[in-house]
Every structure is written in structure tokens, then in C-alpha cells.
C-alpha positions as CSV (number, residue, x, y, z in Angstrom):
1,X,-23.3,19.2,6.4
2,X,-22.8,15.8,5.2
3,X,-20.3,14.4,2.7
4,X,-21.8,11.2,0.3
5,X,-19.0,8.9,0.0
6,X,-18.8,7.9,-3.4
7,X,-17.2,4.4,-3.4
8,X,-20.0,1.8,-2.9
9,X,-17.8,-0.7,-2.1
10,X,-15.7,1.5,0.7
11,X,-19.8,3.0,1.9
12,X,-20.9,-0.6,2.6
13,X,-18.1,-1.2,4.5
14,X,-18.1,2.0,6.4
15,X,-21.3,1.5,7.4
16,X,-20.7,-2.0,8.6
17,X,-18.0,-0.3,10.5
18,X,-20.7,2.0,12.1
19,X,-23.3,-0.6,13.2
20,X,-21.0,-2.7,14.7
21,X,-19.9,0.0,16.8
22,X,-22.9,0.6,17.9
23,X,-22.6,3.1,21.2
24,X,-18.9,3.7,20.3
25,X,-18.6,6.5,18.2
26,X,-15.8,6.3,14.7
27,X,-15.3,8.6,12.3
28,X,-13.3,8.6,9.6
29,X,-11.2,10.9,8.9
30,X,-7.9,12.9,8.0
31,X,-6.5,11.5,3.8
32,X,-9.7,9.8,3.0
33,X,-12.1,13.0,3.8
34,X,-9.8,15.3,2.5
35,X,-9.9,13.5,-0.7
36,X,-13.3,12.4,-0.7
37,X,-14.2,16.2,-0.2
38,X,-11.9,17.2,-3.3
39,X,-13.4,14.8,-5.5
40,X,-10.5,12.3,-5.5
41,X,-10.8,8.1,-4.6
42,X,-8.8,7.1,-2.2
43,X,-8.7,4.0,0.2
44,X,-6.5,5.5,2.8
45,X,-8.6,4.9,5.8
46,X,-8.2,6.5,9.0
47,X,-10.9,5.4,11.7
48,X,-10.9,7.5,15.0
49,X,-12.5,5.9,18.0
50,X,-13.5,7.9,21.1
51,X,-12.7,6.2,24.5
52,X,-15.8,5.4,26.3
53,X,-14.8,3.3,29.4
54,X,-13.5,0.0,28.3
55,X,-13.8,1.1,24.8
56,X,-11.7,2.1,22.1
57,X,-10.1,1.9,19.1
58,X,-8.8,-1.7,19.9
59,X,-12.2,-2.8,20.8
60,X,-13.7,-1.8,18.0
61,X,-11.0,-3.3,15.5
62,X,-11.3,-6.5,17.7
63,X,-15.0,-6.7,17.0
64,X,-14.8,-6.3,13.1
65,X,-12.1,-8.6,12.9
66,X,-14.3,-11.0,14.7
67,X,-17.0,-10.6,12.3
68,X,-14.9,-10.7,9.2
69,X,-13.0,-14.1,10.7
70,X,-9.7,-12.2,10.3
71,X,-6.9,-11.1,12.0
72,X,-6.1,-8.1,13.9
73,X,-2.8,-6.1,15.5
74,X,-2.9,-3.8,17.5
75,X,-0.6,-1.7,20.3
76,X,-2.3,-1.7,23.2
77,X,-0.3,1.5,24.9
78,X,-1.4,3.7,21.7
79,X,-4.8,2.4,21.7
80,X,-4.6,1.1,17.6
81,X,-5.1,-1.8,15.3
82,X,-4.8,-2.5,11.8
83,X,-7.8,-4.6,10.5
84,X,-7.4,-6.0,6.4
85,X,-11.0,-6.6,5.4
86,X,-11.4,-10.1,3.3
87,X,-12.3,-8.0,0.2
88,X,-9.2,-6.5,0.2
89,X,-9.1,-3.5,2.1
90,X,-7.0,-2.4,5.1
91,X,-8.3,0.0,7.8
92,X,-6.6,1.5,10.9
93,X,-8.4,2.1,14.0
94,X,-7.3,5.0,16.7
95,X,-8.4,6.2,19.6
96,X,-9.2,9.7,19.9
97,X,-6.0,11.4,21.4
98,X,-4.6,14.4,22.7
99,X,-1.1,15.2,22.5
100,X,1.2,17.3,24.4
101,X,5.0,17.7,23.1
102,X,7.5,17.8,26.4
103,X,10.2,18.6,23.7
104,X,10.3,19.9,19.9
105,X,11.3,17.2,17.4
106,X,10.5,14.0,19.4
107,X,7.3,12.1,19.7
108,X,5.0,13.8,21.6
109,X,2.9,12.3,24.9
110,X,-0.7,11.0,23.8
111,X,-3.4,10.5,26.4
112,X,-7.1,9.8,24.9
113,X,-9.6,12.1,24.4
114,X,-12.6,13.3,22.7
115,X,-12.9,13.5,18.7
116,X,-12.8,17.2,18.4
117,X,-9.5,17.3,20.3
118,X,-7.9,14.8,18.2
119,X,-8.8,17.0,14.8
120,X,-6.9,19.9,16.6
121,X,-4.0,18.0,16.9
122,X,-3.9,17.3,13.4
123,X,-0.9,18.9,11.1
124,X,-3.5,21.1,9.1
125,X,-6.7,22.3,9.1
126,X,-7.3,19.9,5.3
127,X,-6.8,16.9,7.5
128,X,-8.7,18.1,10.1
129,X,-12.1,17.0,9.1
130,X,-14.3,14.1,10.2
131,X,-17.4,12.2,8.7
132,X,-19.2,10.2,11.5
133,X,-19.8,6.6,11.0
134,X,-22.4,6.0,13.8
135,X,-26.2,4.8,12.1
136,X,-27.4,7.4,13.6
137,X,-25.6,10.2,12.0
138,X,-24.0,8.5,8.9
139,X,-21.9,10.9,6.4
140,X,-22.5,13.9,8.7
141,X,-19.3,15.9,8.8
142,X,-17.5,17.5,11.6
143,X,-15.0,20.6,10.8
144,X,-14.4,22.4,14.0
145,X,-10.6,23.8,12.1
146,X,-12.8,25.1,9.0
147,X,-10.9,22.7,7.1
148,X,-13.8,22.5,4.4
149,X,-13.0,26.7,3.9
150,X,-9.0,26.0,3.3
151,X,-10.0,23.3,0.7
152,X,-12.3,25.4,-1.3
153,X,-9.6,28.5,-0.4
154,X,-6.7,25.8,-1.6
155,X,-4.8,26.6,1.4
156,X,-2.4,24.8,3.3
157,X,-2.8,26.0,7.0
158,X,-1.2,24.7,10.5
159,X,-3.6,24.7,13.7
160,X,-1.4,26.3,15.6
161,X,2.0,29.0,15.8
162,X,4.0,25.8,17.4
163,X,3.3,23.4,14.9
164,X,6.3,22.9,13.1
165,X,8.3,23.6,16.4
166,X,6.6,20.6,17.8
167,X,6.8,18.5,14.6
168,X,9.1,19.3,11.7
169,X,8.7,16.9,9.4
170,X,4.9,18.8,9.1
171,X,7.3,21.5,6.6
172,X,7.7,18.5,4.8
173,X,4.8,17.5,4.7
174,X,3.4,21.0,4.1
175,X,5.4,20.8,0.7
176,X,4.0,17.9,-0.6
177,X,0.4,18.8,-0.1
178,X,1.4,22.3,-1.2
179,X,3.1,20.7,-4.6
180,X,0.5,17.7,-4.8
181,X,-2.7,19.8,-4.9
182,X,-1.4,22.6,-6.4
183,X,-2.3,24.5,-3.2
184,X,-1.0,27.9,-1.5
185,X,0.3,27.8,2.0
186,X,-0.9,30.3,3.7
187,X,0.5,33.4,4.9
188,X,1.4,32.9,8.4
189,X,1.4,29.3,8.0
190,X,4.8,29.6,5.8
191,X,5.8,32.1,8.1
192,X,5.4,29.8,10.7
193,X,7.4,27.2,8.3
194,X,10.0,29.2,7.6
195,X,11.1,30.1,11.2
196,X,11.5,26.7,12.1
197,X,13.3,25.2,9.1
198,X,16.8,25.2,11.7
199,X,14.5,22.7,13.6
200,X,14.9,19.9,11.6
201,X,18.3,19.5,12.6
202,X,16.7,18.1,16.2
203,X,15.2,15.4,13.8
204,X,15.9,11.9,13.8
205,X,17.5,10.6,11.0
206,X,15.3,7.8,10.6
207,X,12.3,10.6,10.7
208,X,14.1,12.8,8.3
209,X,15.1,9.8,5.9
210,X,11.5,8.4,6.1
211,X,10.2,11.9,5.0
212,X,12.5,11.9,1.9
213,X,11.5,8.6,0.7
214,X,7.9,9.7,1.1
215,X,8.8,12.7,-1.6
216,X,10.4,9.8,-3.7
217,X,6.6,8.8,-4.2
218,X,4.8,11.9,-5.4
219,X,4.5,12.7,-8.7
220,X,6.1,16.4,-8.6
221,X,9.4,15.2,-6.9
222,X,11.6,17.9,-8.6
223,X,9.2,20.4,-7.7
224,X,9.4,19.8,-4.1
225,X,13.2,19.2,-3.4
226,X,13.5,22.1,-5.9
227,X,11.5,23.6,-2.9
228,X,13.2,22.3,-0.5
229,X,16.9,23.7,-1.7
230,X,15.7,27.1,-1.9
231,X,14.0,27.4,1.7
232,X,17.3,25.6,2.8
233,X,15.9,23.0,4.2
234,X,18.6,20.8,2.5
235,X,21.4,22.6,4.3
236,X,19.7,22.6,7.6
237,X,20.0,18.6,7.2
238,X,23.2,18.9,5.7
239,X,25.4,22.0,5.9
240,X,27.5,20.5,3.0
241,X,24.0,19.4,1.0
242,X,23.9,21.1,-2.8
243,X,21.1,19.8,-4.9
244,X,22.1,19.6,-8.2
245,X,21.5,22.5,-10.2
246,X,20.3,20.0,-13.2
247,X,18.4,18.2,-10.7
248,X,15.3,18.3,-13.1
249,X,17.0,17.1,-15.8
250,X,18.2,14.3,-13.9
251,X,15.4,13.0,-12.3
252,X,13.6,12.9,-15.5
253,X,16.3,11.3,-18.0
254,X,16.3,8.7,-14.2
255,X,12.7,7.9,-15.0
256,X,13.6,7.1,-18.4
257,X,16.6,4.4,-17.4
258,X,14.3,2.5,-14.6
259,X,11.7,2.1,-17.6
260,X,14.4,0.9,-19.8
261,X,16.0,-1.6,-16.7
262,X,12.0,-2.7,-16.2
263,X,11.6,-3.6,-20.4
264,X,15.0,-4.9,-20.2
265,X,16.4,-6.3,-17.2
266,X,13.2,-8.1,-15.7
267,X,15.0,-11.2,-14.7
268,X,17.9,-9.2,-12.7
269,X,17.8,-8.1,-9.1
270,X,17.7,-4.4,-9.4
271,X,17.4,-2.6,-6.5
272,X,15.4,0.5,-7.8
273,X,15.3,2.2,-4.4
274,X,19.0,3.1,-4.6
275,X,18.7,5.0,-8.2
276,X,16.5,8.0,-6.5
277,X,19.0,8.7,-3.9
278,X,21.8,8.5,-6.1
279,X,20.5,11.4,-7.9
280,X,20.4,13.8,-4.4
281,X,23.8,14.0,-4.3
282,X,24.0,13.3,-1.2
283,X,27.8,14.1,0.4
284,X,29.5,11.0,3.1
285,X,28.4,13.7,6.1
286,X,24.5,13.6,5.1
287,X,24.6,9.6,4.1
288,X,25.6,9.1,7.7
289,X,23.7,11.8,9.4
290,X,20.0,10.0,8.1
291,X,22.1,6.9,8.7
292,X,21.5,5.4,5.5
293,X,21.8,1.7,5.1
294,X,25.4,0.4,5.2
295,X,24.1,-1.5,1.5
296,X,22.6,1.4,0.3
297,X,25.6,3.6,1.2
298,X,27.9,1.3,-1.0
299,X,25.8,1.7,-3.8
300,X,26.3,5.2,-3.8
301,X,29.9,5.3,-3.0
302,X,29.9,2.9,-6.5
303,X,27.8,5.8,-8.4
304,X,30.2,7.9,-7.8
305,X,33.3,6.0,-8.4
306,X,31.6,5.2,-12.1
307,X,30.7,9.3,-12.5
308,X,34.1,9.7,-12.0
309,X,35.5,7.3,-13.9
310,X,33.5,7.6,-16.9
311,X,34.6,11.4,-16.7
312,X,37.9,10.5,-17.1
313,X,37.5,7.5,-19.3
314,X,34.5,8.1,-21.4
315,X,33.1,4.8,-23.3
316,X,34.0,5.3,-26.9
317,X,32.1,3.3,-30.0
318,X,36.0,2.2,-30.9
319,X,35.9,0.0,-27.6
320,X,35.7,-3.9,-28.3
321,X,33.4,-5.7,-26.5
322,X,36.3,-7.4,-24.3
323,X,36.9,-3.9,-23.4
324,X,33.6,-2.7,-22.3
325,X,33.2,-6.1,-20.3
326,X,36.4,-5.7,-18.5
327,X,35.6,-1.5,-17.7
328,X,32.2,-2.3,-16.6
329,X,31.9,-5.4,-14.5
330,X,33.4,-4.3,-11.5
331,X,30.5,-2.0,-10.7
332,X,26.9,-2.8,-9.7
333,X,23.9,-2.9,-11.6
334,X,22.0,0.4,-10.2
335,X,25.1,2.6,-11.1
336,X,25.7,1.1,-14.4
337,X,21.3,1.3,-15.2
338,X,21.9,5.0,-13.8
339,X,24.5,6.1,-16.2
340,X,22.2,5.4,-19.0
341,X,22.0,5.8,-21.6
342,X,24.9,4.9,-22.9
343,X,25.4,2.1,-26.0
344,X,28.1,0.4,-24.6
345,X,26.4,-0.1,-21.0
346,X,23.2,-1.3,-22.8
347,X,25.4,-3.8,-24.4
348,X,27.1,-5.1,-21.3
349,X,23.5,-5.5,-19.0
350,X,21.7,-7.0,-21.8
351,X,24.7,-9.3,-23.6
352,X,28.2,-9.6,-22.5
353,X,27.8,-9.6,-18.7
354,X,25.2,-12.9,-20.0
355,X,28.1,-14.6,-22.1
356,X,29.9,-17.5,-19.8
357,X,33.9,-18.8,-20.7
358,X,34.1,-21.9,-23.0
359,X,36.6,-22.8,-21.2
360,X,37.7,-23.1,-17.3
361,X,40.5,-23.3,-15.7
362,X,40.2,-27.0,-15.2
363,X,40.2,-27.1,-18.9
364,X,43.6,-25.2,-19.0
365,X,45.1,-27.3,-16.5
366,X,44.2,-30.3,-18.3
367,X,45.6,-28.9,-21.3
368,X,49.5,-29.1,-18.6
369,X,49.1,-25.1,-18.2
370,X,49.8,-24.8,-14.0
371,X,47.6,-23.2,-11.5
372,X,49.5,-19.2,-11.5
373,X,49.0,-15.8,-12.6
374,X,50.0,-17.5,-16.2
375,X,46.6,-19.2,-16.1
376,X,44.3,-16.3,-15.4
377,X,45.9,-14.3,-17.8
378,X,45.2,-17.1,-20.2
379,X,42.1,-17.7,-19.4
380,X,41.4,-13.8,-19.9
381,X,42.6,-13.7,-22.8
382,X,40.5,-16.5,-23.7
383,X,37.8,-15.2,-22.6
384,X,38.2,-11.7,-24.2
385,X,38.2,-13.2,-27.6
386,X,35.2,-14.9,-27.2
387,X,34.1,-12.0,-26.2
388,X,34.8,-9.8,-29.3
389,X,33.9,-12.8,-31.3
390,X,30.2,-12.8,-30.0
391,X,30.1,-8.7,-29.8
């Protein structure tokens, strides 16, 4: 069987990638075949090298980068490189692996091997599937999982029962290919899943934290941490974890304020990455568990102190515009833009928090006032009127 790839651009390059080799044999494979297979462009390439000798991966990255006057890195103990072709696009180069797993949850030991084995190690049988780049045999593809069956079946399928033992983060991963293709995961596969959801507490937090930020960029996040509450899989990384049971709601009305901030607040330092956590509710015991950012984790403890503030002291349209300034400012800009939308936080981000004092305390102390708590009431107060004036 053989699998046109569509993309001229990305088959010209492939096939320089191929002839260069020459008696090394690359294949692409794993995102970008699965895609190409489905129909879908992607540029997420994936080329596997097989170990012949002196030759890998690296050598083969080394000789394109060579040819195309460009950089390359690579890591020589896991035989891979990272070349950016001039045109713009950015291919990784492996060498075809084995891997064994000495113990559940960590990185597993990687010695190199031929192609086949490295498409059984694989997570599922849909990223399992290889198209040769050699001249010779250009485009042909190689399926020894019966990936190809599982896409046309729209199945989600491990290789093997220890999968998710060995790796947890594949049940994430299993949910956002499930949720992104609109696919079924199969039988014994969720099964499988299922029985090792209490495995994800062996996880690093920097693994588990990296997988939640990858759901952060699919288009169906609800779905999948909608998902991920019910199988308990938010529990098992935090026993004190509730999602919200508006989470829907929330995430889309969240949407809705970052487009506002982006038409509005373009010339402000927002840090958008904060707002999608925020709307986890994530408790204090799961912010240090993943180990979260000591910056991030201030922002949160701000989004909270604002929830519970405005739930006390709701902004009312009978609030002056001194008023509203003097409520607000104390908190930062990603837990005021998530509280949206709200007329009287519009009208601090986009006017007051911009108005500067006429006067300074210089001024008031030229004026024979003396330096005290007298003066920064007076300059307040100063302050507040202009304020209310300009509001």
C-alpha cells in the first residue's frame, strides 16, 4: 500500500530527505501519517531512522543540515536532532528504538532497534504507521499494528495490556484523540484505561502539568476534562479536585473575555496562560502537587481573593469611578479580565487604571503640606476627584 502525500511543498522535501539518506532507511511517521491518512494537513514531522553501524538519526539530521547550510541539535545519548528547513519547516529525526519500562510511570530505557519495533512501542495502533522515505520505496506504507483498520474503524487502541501501566499520561492522551477525532476507544483498550487511572498518582508533576496544558490547546477542552472528572482521573491527581459543575459555561463565557482583553487591552502584558487554569479550580494541595509556578500560583490565589470579594461586595452601577479605581487596583490584570464581563471592570482596564494624578506629592509639599499620612490622604482625595471628574 502506499500513501500519496498531498502537500507538494512537504513531498519535495521528504523526498530530499530520502535521497540524501541514501542506504539509511527514514520513515516518517506517527501525527503526520495518521493525519495524512485521514485526509487532514499537518506539518508535524516525525522522521525515524534505523541504526545501521555508524548511522542514525543524528547522521542523517547532520547531513541535511549540511545541505540546507543550517543548524542542527541534537542528543547524542537518545540518538535525535531537530533540523528547521530554510523554507520554514522543522523536522525531528530519531533513531529507531526499543523501549523497556524498569518501572511504571518513569521514563522508560531506550536501546536502538529496527523500524518495526519502534511502531510497537508506540501509544496506539493510529500512530503506529510508517511511510518509507527511501527512493526506492517512496510513499510505501508500513502498518504491522493494523493501524490503517482502527482509522477506518475510528478506534483508539493500545499495543499492549501494559500500556497505560507503563505510561499514564497515554489515558490522557487517549482522551484527546478520542475527543479530537470524534473516535471510540475500544473495548479493552478503555478497559485497560480504566484500571490504571490510580496510576497517575506515580506521575511527575511536571508530566501531569504538561499533559493538562496540552488539553488547554484542543478545541473540545470541556469535553475532555468533562471526561476526565467523570473517570476520576481528577481525583486521582487530586483527592480534593472538583471540576466545576458549570465548567462548560465557564470555559466558554473565558473565551469570550480573552477576545475582549485581545480587542481591548493589546498594549498590556497579559499573561493569558494563567486564565485557563484559573478556571480548573484547582485547590492549594493540587497547585503544589503539579508544582505550579510560584507566579502562576499567585495569580490564582488573586482569582480567588477577587471571586470572593466580588461575592460579598458586588460592583454596583451607583459606584463612582473613584470607587471602582480604589476596589479594583489592588488585583492583577488576568483576575480582573477573568471576571468579565462586568461594566465597571471594563471601565477600570480600559480608562481609570490609564488616568495619572495632576498633582504629586512634591506639588503638595510645595504647597507647605508635610510629608505624613495627612499628605496621602490629600493626595487621594485629590486624586479621587479627578477621578469622578473624568468618569
Amino acid at each position: 500500500m502506499f500513501c500519496e502525500i498531498a502537500n507538494p511543498f512537504i513531498r519535495r522535501i521528504l523526498q530530499e530527505v530520502g535521497l540524501v539518506a541514501g542506504s539509511m532507511r527514514p520513515y516518517v511517521v506517527g501525527g503526520f501519517v495518521r493525519d495524512s491518512l485521514m485526509g487532514k494537513e499537518s506539518q508535524d514531522l516525525d522522521v525515524v531512522v534505523e541504526s545501521s553501524g555508524s548511522h542514525n538519526g543524528i547522521t542523517l539530521a547532520q547531513k541535511l543540515a549540511d545541505k540546507w547550510q543550517v543548524d542542527v541539535k541534537s542528543h547524542q545519548d537518545f540518538g535525535t536532532a531537530t533540523v528547521n528547513h530554510p523554507e520554514g519547516l522543522k523536522i525531528d529525526f530519531v533513531t529507531a528504538r526499543c523501549e523497556t519500562y524498569t518501572q511504571a510511570g518513569i521514563l522508560p530505557t531506550v536501546k536502538f532497534s529496527q523500524i518495526t519495533d519502534d511502531l510497537w512501542r508506540r501509544d496506539f495502533s493510529v500512530n503506529a504507521i510508517a511511510i518509507s522515505l527511501s527512493s526506492d520505496q517512496f510513499e510505501q506504507v508500513l502498518d504491522p499494528t493494523n493501524g490503517i483498520a482502527d482509522l477506518e474503524g475510528k478506534r483508539i487502541r493500545v499495543l499492549h495490556a501494559e500500556s497505560f501501566s507503563d505510561d499514564p499520561t497515554r489515558i490522557f492522551r487517549a482522551l484527546r484523540y478520542a475527543v479530537r477525532f470524534q473516535f471510540q476507544i475500544e473495548t479493552e483498550t478503555e478497559k485497560l484505561m480504566q484500571s490504571a487511572i490510580d496510576r497517575i498518582g506515580i506521575l511527575s508533576d511536571a508530566r501531569i502539568r504538561n499533559e493538562i496544558e496540552r488539553i488547554f490547546q484542543e478545541a473540545c477542552v470541556v469535553e475532555i476534562m468533562q471526561w476526565l472528572s467523570a473517570l476520576g482521573i481528577c481525583q486521582a491527581i487530586c483527592s480534593q479536585w472538583q471540576l466545576p459543575s458549570d465548567f462548560e459555561s465557564i470555559w466558554h463565557n473565558l473565551q469570550s473575555h480573552l477576545e475582549w482583553a485581545e480587542r481591548h487591552l493589546d498594549n498590556d502584558v497579559l499573561n493569558a496562560e494563567a486564565l485557563p487554569w484559573m478556571a480548573l479550580n484547582l485547590p492549594s494541595t493540587g497547585q503544589e502537587r503539579l508544582s505550579l509556578p510560584g507566579r502562576l500560583r499567585q495569580k490564582l490565589v488573586a482569582h480567588k481573593e477577587l471571586a470572593q470579594r466580588l461575592l460579598y461586595e458586588p460592583l454596583t452601577p451607583m459606584m463612582k469611578p473613584s470607587q471602582i479605581y480604589q476596589f479594583l487596583k489592588p488585583h492583577p490584570i488576568e483576575a480582573l479580565v477573568y471576571h468579565l464581563p462586568q461594566p465597571q471592570i471594563e471601565q477600570y482596564l480600559t480608562q481609570l487604571r490609564r488616568i495619572k494624578p495632576n498633582k504629586t506629592g512634591n506639588d503638595l509639599i510645595a504647597d507647605g503640606w508635610t510629608a505624613g499620612p495627612n499628605l496621602a490622604q490629600a493626595l487621594w482625595e485629590d486624586f479621587a476627584r479627578q477621578l469622578d471628574k473624568c468618569g
